[in-house]
MARLORO-248325 format. One record per residue: residue number from 0; x, z, y of N, C-alpha, C in turn. Coordinates in pm, 1 decimal. Atoms other than C-alpha are relative to their C-alpha. Example, Ala and Ser with C-alpha at 12.3 -4.5 7.8 and 13.67 -1.06 7.14 Angstrom:
BEGIN
{k: 0	n_xx: 89.0	n_zz: 0.0	n_yy: -119.0	ca_xx: 1230.0	ca_zz: 780.0	ca_yy: -450.0	c_xx: 90.0	c_zz: 0.0	c_yy: 120.0} .
{k: 1	n_xx: -82.0	n_zz: -6.0	n_yy: -119.0	ca_xx: 1367.0	ca_zz: 714.0	ca_yy: -106.0	c_xx: -77.0	c_zz: 73.0	c_yy: 109.0} .
***
This chain:
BEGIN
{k: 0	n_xx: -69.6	n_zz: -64.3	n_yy: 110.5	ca_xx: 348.8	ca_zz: 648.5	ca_yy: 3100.7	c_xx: -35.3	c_zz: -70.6	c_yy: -130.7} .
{k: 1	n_xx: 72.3	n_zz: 95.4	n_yy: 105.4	ca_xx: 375.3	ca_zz: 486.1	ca_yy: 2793.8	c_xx: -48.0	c_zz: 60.5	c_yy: -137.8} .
{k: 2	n_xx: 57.2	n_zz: -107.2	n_yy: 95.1	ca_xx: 201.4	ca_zz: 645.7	ca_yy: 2488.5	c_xx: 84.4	c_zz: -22.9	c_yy: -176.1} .
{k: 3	n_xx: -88.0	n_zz: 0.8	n_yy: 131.9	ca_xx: 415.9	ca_zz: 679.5	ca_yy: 2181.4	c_xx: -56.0	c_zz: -9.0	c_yy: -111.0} .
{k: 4	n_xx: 56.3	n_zz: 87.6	n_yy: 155.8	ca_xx: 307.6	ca_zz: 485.2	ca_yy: 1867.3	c_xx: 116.5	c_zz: 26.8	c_yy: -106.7} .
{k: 5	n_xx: -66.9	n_zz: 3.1	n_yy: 158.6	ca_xx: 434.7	ca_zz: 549.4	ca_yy: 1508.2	c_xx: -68.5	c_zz: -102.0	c_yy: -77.0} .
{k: 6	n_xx: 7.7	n_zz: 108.9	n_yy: 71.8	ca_xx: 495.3	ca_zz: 291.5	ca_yy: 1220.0	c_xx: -169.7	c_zz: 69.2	c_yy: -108.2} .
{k: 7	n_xx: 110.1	n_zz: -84.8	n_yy: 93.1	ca_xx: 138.9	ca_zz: 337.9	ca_yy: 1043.7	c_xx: -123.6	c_zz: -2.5	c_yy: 81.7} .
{k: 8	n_xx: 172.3	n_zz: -8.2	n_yy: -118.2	ca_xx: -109.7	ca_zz: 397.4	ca_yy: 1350.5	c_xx: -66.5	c_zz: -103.8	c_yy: -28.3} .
{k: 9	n_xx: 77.6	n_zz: 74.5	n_yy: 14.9	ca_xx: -387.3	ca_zz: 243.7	ca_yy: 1344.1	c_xx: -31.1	c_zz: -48.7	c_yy: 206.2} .
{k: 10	n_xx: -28.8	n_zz: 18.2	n_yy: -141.9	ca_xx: -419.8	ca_zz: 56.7	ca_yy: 1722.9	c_xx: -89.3	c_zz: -108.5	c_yy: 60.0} .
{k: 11	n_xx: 107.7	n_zz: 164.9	n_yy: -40.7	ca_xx: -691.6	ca_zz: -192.7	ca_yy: 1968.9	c_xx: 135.8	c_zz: -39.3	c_yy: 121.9} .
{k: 12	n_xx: -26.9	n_zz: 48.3	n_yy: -118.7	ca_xx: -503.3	ca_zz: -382.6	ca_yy: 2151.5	c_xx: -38.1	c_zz: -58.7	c_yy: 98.9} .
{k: 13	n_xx: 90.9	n_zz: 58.3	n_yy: -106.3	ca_xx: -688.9	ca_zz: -408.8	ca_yy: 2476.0	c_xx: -3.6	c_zz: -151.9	c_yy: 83.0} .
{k: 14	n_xx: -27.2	n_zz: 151.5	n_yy: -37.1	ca_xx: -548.2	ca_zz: -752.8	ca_yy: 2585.8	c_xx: -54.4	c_zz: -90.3	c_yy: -62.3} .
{k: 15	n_xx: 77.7	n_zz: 114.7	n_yy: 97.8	ca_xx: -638.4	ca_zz: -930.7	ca_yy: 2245.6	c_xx: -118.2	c_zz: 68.8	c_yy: -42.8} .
{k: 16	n_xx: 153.2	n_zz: -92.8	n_yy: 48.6	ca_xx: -957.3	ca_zz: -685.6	ca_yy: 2219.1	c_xx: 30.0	c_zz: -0.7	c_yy: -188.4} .
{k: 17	n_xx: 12.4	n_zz: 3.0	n_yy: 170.6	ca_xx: -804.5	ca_zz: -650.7	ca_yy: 1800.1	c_xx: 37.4	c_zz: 116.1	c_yy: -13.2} .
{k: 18	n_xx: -36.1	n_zz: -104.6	n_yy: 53.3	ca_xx: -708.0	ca_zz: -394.2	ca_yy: 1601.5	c_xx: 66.9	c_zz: -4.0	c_yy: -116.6} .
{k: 19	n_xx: -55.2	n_zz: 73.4	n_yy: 128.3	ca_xx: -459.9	ca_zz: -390.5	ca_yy: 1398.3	c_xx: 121.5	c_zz: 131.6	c_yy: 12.9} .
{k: 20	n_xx: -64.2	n_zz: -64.8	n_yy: 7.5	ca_xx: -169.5	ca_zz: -158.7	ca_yy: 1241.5	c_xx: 97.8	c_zz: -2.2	c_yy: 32.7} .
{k: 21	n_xx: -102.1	n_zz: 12.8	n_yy: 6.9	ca_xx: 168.3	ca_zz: -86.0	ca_yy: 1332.0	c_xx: 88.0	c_zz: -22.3	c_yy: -57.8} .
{k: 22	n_xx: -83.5	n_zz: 19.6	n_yy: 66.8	ca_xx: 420.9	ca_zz: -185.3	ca_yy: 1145.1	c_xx: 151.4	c_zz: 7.5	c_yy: 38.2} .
{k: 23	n_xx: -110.0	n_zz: -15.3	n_yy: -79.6	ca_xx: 734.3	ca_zz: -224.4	ca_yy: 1355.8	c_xx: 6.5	c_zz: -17.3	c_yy: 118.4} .
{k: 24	n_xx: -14.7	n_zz: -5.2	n_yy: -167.3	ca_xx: 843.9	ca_zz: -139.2	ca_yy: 1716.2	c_xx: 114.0	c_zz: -131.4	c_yy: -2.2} .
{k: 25	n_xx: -60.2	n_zz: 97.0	n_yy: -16.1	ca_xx: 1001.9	ca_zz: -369.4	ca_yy: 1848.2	c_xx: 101.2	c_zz: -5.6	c_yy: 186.9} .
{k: 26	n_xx: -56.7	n_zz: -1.8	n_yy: -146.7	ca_xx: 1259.6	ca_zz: -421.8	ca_yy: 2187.8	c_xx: 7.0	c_zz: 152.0	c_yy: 47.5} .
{k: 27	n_xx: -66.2	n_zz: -122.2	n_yy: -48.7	ca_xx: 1310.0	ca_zz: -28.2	ca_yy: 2228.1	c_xx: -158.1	c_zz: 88.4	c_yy: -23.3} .
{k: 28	n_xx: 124.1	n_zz: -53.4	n_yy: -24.1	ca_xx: 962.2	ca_zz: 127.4	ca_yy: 2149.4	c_xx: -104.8	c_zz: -88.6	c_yy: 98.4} .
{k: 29	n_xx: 97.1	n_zz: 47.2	n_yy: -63.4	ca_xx: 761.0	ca_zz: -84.1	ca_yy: 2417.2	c_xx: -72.4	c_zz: -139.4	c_yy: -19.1} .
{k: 30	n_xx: 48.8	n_zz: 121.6	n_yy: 38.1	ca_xx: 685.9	ca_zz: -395.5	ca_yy: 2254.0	c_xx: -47.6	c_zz: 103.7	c_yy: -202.9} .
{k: 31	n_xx: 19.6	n_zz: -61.5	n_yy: 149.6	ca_xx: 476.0	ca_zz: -305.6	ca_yy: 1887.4	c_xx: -37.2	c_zz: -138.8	c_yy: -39.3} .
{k: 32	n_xx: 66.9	n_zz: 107.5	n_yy: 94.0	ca_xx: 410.5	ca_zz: -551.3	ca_yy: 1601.0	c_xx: -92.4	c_zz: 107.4	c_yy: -78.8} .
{k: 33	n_xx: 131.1	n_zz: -91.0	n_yy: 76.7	ca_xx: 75.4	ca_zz: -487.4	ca_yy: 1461.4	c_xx: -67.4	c_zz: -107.4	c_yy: -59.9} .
{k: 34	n_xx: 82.5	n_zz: 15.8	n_yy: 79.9	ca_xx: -103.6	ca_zz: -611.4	ca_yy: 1158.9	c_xx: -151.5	c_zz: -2.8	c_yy: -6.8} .
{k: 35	n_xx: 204.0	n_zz: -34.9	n_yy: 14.5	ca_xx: -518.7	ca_zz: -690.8	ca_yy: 1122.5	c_xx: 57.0	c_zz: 15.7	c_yy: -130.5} .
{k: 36	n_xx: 44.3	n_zz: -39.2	n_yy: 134.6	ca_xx: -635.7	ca_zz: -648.3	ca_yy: 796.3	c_xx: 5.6	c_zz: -128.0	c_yy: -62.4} .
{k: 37	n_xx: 5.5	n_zz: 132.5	n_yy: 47.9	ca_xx: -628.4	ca_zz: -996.7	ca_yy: 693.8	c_xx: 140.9	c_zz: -57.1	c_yy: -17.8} .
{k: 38	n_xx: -149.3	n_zz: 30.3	n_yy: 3.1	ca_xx: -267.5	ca_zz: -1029.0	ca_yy: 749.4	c_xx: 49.1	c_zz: -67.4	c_yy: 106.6} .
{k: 39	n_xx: -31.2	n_zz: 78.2	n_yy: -167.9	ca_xx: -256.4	ca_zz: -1167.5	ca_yy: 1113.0	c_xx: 105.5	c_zz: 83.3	c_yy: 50.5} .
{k: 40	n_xx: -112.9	n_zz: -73.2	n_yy: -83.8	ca_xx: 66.5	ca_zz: -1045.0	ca_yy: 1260.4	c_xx: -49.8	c_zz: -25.7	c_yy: 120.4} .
{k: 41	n_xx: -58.4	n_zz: 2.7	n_yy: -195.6	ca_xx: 135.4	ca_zz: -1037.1	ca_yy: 1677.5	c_xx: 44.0	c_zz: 93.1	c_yy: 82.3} .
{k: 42	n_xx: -66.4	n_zz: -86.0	n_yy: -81.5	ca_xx: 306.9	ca_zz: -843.4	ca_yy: 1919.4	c_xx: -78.6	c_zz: 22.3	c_yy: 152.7} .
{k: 43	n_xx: 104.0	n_zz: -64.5	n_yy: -81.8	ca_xx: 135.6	ca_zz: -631.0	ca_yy: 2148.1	c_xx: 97.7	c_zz: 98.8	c_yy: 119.4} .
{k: 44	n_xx: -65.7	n_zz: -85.4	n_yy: -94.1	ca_xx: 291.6	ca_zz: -429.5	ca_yy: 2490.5	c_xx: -64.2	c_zz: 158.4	c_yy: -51.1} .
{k: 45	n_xx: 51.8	n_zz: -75.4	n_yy: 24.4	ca_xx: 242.1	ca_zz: -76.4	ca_yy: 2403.7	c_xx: -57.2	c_zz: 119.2	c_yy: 122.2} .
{k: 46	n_xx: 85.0	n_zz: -45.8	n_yy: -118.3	ca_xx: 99.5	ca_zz: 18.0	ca_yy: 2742.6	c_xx: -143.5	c_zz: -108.7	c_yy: 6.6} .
{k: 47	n_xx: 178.3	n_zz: 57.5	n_yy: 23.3	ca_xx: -228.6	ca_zz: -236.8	ca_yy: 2653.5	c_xx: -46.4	c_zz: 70.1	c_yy: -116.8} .
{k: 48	n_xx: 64.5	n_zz: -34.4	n_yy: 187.9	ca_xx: -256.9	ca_zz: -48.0	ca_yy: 2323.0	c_xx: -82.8	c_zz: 155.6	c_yy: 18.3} .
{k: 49	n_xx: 55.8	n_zz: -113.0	n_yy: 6.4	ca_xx: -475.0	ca_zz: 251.3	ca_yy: 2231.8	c_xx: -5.7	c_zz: -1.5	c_yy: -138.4} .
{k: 50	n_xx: -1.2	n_zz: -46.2	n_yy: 119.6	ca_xx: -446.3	ca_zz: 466.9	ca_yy: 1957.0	c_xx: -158.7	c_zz: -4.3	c_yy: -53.8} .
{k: 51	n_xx: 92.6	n_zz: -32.5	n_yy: 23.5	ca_xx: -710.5	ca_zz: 482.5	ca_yy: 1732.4	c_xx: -44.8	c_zz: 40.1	c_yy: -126.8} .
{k: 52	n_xx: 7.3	n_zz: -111.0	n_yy: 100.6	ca_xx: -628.8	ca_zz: 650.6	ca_yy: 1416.6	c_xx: 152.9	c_zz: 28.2	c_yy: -36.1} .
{k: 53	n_xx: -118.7	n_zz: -25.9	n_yy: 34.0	ca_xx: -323.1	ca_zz: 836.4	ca_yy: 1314.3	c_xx: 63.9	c_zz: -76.6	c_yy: -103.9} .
{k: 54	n_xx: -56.0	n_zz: 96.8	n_yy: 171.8	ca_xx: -80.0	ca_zz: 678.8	ca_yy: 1034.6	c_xx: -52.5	c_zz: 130.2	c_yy: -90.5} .
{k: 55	n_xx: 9.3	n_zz: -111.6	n_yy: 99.4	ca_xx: -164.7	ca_zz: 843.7	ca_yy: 739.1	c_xx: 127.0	c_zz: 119.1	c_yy: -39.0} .
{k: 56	n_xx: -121.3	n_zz: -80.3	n_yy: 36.4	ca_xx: 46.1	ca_zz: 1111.5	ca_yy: 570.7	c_xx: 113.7	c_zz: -86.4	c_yy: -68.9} .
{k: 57	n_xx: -89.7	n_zz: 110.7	n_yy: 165.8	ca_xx: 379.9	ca_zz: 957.1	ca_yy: 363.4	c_xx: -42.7	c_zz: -3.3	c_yy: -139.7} .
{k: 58	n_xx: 10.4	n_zz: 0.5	n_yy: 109.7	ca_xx: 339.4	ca_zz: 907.6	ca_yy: 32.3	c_xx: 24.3	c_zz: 55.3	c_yy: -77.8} .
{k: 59	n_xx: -69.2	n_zz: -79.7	n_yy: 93.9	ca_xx: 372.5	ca_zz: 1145.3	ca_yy: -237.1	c_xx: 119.6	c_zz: -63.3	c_yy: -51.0} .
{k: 60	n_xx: -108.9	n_zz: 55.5	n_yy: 56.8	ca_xx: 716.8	ca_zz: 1052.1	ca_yy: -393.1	c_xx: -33.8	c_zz: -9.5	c_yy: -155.5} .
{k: 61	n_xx: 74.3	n_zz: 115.5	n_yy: 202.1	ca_xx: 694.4	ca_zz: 839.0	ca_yy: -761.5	c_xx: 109.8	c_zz: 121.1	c_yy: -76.7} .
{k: 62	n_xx: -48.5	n_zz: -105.0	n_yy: 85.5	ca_xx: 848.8	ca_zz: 1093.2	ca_yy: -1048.4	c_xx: 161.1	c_zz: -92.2	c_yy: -32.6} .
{k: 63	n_xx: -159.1	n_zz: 68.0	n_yy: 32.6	ca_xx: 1267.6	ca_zz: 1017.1	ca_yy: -1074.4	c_xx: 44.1	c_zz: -60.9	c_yy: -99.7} .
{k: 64	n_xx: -85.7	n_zz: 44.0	n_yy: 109.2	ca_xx: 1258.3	ca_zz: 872.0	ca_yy: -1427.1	c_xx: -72.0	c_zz: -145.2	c_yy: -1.4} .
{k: 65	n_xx: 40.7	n_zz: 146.1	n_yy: 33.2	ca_xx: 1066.3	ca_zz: 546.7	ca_yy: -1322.5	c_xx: 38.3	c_zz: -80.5	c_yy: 27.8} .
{k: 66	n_xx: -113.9	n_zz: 172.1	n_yy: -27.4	ca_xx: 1230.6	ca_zz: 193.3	ca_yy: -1284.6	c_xx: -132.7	c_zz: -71.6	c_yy: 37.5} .
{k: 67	n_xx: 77.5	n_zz: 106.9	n_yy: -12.6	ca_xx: 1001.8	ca_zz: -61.7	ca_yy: -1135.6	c_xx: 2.5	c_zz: -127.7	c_yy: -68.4} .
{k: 68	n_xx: 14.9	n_zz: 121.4	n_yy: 97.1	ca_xx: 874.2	ca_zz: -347.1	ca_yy: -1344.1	c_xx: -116.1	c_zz: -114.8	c_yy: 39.5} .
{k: 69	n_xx: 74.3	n_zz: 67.2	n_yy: -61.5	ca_xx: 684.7	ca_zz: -652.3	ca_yy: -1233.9	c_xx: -123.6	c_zz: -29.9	c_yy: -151.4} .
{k: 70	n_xx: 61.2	n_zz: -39.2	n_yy: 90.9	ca_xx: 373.0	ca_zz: -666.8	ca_yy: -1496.1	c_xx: -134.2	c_zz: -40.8	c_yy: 63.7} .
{k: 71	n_xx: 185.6	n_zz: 48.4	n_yy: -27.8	ca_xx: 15.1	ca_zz: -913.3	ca_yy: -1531.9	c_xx: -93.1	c_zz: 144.3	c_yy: -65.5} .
{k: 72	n_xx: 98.2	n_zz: -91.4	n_yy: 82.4	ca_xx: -253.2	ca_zz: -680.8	ca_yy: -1636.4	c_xx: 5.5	c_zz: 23.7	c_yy: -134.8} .
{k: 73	n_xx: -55.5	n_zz: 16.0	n_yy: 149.3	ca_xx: -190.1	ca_zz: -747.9	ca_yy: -1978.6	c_xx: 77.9	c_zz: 68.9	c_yy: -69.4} .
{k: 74	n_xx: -123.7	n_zz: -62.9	n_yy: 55.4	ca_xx: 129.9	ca_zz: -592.4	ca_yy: -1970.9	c_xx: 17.3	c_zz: 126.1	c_yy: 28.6} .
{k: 75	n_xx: -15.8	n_zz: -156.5	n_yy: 0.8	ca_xx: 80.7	ca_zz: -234.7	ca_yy: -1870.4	c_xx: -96.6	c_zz: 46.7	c_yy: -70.0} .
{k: 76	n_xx: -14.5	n_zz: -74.9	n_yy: 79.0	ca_xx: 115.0	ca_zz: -7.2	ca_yy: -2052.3	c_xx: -62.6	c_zz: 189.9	c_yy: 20.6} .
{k: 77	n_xx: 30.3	n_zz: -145.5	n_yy: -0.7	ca_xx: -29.0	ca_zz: 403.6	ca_yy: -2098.2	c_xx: 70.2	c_zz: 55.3	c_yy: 57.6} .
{k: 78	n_xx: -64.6	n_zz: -105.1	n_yy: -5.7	ca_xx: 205.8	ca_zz: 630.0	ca_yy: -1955.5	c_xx: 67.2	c_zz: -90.3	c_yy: 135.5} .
{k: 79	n_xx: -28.3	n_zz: 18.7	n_yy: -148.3	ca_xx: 289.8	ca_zz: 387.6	ca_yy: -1609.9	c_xx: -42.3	c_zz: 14.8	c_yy: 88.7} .
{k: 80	n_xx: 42.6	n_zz: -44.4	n_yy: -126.1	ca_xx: 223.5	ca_zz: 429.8	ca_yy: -1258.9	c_xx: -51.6	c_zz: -103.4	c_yy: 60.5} .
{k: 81	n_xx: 27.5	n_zz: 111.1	n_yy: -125.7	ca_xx: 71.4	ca_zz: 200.2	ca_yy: -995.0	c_xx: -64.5	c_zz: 82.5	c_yy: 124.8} .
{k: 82	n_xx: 21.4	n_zz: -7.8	n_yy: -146.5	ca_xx: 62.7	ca_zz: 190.8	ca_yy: -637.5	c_xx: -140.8	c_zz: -14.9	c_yy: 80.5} .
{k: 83	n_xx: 143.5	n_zz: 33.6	n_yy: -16.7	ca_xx: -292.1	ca_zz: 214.7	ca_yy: -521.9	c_xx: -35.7	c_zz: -15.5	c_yy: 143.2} .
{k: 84	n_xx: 19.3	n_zz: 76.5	n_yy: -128.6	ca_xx: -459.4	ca_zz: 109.0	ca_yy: -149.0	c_xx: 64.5	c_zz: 111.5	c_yy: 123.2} .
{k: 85	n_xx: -4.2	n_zz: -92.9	n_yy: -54.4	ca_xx: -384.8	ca_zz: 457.3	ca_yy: -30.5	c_xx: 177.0	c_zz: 69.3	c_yy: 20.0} .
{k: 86	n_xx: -153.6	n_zz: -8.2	n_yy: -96.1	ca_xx: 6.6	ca_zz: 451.7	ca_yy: -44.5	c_xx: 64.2	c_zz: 55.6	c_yy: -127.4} .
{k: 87	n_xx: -105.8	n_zz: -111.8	n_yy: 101.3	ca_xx: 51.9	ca_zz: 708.5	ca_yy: -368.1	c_xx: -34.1	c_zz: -70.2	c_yy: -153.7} .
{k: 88	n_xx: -86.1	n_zz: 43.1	n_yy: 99.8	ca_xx: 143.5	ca_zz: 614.4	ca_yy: -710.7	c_xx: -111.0	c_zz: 88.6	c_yy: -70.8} .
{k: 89	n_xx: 24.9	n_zz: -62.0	n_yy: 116.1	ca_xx: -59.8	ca_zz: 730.1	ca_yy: -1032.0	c_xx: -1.8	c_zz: -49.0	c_yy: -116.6} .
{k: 90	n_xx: -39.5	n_zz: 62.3	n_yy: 147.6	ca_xx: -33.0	ca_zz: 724.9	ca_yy: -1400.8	c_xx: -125.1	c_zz: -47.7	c_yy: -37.3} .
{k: 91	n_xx: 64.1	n_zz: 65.4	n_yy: 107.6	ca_xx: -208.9	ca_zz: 528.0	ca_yy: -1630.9	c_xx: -74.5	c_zz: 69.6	c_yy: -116.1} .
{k: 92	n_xx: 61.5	n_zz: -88.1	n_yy: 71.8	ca_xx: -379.9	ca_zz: 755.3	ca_yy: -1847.9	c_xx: -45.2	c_zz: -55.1	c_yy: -121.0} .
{k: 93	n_xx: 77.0	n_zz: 41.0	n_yy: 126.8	ca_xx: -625.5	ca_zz: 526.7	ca_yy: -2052.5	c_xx: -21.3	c_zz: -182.4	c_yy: 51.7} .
{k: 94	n_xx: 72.8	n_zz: 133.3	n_yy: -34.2	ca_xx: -727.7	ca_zz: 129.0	ca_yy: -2050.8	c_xx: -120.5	c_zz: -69.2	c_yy: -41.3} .
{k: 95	n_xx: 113.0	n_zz: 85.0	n_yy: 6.5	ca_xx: -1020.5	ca_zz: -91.4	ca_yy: -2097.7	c_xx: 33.4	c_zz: -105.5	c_yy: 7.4} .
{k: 96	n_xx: -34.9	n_zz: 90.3	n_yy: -21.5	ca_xx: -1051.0	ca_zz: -425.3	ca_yy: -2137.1	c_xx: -36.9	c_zz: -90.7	c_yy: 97.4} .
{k: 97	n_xx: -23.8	n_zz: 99.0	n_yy: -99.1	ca_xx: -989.1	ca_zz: -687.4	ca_yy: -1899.5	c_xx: -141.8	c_zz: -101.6	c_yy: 3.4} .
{k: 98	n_xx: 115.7	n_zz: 104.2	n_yy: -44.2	ca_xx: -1279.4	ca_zz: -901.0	ca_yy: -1760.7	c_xx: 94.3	c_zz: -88.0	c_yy: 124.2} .
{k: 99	n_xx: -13.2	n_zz: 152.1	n_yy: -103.5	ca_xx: -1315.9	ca_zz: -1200.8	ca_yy: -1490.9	c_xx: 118.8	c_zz: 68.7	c_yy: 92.9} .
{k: 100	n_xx: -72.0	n_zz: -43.8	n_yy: -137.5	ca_xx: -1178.4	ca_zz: -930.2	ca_yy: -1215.7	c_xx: 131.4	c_zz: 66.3	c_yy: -39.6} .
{k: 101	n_xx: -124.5	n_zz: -18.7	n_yy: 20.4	ca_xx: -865.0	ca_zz: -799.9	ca_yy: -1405.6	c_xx: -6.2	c_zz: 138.7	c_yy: -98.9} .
{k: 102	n_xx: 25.8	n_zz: -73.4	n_yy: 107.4	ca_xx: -803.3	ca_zz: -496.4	ca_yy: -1628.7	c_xx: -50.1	c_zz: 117.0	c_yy: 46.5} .
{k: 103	n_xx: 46.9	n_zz: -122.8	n_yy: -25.6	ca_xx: -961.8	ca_zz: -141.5	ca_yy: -1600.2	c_xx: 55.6	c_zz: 97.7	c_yy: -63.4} .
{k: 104	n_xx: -116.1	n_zz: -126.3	n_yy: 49.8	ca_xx: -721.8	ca_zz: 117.4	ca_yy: -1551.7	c_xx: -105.8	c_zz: 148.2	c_yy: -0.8} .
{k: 105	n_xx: 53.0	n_zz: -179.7	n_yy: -18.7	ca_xx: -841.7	ca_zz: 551.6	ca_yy: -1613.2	c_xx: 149.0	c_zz: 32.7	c_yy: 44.8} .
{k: 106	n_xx: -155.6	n_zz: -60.2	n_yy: -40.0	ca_xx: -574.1	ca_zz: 688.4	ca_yy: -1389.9	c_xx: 13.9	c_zz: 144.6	c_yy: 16.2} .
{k: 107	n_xx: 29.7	n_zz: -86.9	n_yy: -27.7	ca_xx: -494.1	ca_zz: 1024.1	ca_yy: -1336.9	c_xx: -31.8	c_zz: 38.0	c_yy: 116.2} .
{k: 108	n_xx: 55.0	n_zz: -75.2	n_yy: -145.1	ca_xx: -623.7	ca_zz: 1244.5	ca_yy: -1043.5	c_xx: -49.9	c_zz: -126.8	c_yy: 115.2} .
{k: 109	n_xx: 87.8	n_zz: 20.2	n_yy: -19.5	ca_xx: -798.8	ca_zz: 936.4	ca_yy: -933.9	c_xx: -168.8	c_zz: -6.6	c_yy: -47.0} .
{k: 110	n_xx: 133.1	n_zz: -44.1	n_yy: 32.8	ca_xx: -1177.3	ca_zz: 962.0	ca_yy: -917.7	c_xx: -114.0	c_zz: -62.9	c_yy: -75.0} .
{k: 111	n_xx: 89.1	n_zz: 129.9	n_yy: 66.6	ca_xx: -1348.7	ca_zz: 647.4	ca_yy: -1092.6	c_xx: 159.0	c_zz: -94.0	c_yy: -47.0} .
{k: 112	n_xx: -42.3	n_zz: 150.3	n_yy: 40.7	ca_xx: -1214.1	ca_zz: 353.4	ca_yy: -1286.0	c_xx: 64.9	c_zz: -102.7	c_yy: 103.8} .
{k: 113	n_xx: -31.9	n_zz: 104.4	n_yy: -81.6	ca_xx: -1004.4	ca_zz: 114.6	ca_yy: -1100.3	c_xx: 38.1	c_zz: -144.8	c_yy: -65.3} .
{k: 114	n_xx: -15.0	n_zz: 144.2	n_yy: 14.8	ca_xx: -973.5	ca_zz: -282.8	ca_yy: -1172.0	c_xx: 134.0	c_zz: -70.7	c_yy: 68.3} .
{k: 115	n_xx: -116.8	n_zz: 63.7	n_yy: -68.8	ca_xx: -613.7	ca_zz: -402.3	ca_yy: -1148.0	c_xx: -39.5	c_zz: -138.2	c_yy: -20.7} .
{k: 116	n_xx: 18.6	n_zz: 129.5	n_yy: -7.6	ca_xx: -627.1	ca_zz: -756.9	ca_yy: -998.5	c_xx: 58.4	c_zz: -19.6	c_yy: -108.5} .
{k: 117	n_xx: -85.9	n_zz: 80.6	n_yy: 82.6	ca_xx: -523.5	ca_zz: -1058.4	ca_yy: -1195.0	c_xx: 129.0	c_zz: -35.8	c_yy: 81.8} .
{k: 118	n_xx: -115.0	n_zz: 3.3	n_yy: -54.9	ca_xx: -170.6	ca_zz: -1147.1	ca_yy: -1147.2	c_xx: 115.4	c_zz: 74.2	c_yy: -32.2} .
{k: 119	n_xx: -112.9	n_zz: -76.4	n_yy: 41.6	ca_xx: 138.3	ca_zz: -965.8	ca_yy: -1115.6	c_xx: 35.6	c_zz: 60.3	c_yy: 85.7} .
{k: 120	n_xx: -3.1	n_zz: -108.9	n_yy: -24.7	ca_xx: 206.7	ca_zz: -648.7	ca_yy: -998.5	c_xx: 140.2	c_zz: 72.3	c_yy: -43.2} .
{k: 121	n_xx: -74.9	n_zz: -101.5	n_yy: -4.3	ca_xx: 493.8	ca_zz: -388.9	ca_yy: -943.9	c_xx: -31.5	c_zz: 106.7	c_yy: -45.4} .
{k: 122	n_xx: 82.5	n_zz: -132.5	n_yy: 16.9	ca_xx: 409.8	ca_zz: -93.4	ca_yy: -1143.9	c_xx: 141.4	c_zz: 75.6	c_yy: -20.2} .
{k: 123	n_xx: -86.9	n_zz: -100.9	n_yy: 35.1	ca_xx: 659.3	ca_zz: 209.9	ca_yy: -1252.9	c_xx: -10.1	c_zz: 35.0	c_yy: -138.2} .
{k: 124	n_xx: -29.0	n_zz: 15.4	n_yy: 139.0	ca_xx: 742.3	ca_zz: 214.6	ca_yy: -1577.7	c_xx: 116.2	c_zz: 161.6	c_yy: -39.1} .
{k: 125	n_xx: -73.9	n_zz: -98.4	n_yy: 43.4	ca_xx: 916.6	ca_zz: 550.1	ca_yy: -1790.6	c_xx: 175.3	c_zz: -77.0	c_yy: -13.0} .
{k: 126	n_xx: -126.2	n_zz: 93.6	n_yy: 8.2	ca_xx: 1293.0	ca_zz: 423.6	ca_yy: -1809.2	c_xx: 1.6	c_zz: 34.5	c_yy: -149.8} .
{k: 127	n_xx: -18.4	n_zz: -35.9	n_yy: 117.1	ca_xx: 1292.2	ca_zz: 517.5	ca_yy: -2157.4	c_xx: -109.9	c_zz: -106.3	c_yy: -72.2} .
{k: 128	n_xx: 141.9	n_zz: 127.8	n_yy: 93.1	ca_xx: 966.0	ca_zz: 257.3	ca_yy: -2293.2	c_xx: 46.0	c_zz: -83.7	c_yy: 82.0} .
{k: 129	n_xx: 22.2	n_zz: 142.6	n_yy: -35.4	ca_xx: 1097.2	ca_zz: -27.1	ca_yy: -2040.3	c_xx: 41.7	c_zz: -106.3	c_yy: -79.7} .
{k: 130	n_xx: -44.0	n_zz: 145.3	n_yy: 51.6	ca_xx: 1147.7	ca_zz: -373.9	ca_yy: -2142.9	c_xx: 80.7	c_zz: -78.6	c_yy: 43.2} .
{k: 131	n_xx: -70.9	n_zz: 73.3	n_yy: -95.8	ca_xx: 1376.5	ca_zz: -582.5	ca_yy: -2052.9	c_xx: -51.2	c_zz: -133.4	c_yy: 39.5} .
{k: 132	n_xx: 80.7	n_zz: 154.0	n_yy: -36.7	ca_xx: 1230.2	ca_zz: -894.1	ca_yy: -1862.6	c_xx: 95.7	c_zz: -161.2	c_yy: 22.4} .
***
């Protein structure tokens, strides 16, 4: 019997002894593509696989008046959102300045300081303060 995997699980695949996430089924449910952590794709039979943590919950949904905006550290702004490791979206609250590792956001209803990389980033922007790029 074959054990029914959702996009998200976390999964070992006993053949390549790895572990890695689901991402997409593939060929009718019995073939899965699964993700390591490093970014190694491969396709796995889902009768060698074992579950071994649920997908998380979905994602809270982002508030209806934001437009996505691509944005270095530099360029966000108080009152936007970013996407954090965990899937959900929070605002921008307060900033700090930027060192070697990138800028230091105060977000809301997370719990400490976070360090947006350097680079460029998708954040959520008010449609009313965006810019045009």
């Amino acid at each position: 019997m074959t054990t029914r995997f959702e996009v998200g699980d976390t999964v070992k695949d006993t053949f390549r002894r790895r572990e890695g996430t689901v991402w997409r089924m593939a060929m009718g449910g019995g073939v899965l593509e699964l993700q390591a952590p490093n970014g190694y794709t491969w396709r796995a039979v889902a009768d060698k696989c074992v579950r071994v943590q649920v997908a998380p919950p979905p994602a809270r949904p982002l508030p209806g008046h934001l437009i996505p905006v691509t944005a270095t550290p530099y360029a966000v702004m108080v009152g936007d959102w970013v996407r954090l490791e965990d899937g959900n979206a929070y605002e921008v609250r307060d900033m700090r300045a930027a060192g070697a590792g990138g800028r230091v956001l105060h977000l809301a209803d997370w719990p400490r300081p976070w360090v947006m990389p350097t680079g460029t980033r998708t954040v959520y922007r008010p449609a009313r303060s965006a810019q045009p790029q």
